[in-house]
C-alpha positions, -999 to 999 in steps of 0.1 A, spaced: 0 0 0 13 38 -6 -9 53 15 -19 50 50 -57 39 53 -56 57 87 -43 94 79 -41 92 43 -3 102 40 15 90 13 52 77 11 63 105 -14 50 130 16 72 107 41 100 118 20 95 150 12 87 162 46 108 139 64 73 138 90 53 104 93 16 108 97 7 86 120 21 54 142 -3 29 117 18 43 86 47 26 97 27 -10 97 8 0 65 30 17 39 51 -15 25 79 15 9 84 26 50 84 -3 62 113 -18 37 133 16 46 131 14 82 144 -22 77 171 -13 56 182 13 81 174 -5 112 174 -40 109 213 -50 116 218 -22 146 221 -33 184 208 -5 205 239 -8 234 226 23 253 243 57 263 277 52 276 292 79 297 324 98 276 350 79 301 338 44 292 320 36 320 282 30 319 
């Protein structure tokens, strides 16, 4: 789908605004969901550490 059924934004918008409509758009636009994947998908969130190593 390229468009959210919920707030009707589209993934050209996405881009060109850089602001997702709603939570649902990230479930229903297939284009959004691939990029967040591609961006996403491999990282290991490892939380803030403080600047002398230490957590």
């Amino acid at each position: 789908m390229d468009k959210c059924p919920y707030c009707n934004t589209s993934f050209n918008e996405i881009r060109q605004t850089g602001f997702v409509g709603c939570s649902k758009c990230y479930r229903e636009i297939e284009e959004l969901r691939k990029a967040v994947k591609s961006m996403y998908s491999n990282k290991v969130h490892r939380g803030k550490r403080a600047k002398n190593g230490s957590l």
